[in-house]
C-alpha positions in Angstrom: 95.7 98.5 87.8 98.8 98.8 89.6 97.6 96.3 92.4 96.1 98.5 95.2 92.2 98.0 96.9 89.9 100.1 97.9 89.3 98.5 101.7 88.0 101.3 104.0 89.5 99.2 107.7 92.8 99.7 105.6 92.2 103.7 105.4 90.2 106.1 108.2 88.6 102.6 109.6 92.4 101.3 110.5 92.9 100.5 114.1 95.6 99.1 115.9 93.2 96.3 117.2 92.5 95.0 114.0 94.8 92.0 112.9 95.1 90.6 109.6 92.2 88.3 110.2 89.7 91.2 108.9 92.2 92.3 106.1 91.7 89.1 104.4 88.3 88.9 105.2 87.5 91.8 103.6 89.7 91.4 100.4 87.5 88.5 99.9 83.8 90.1 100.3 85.6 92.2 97.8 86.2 89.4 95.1 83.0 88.4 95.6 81.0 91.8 95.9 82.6 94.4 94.4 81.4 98.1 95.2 80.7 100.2 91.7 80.2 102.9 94.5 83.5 103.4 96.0 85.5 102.4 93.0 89.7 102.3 92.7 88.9 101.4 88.7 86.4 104.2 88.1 85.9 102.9 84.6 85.7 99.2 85.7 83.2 100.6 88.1 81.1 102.2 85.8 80.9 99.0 83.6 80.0 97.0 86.5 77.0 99.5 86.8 76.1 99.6 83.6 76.4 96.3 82.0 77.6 93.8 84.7 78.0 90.7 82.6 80.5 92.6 80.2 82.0 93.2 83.6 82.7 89.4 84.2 83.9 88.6 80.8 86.3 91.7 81.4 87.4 89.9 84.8 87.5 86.4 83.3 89.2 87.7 79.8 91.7 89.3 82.0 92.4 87.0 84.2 93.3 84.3 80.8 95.5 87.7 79.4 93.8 89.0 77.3 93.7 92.6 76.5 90.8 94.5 77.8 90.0 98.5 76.7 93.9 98.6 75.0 95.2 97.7 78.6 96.9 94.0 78.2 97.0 91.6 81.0 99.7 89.0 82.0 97.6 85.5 82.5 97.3 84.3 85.6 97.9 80.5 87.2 
């Protein structure tokens, strides 16, 4: 909500060797897979789990800024 991830090689997995190369890499398997099991969002999580295409309309709704759950959404270019 406030713009943070849940990336483990940016937590315990962090080493000095790693550039930003795997950063973005990883923000990106994120987009596209999202892990219900190791949420940031634990409610957007458990509607991913539970009823994943409500979970897309969420995502797409919010991303046209809409208000999802009460929470409203600037809309994005």
């Amino acid at each position: 909500m406030e713009g943070n991830v849940c990336l483990n090689i940016l937590r315990k997995e962090w080493k000095p060797i790693l550039g930003v190369n795997p950063v973005i890499m990883g923000l990106i398997f994120l987009f596209i897979e999202p892990n219900p099991e190791d949420p940031l969002n634990h409610d957007a999580a458990k509607v991913l789990r539970e009823n994943p295409n409500l979970f897309k309309q969420n995502v797409y709704r919010s991303m046209q800024g809409y208000t999802i759950d009460g929470r409203s959404y600037p809309k994005q270019i």
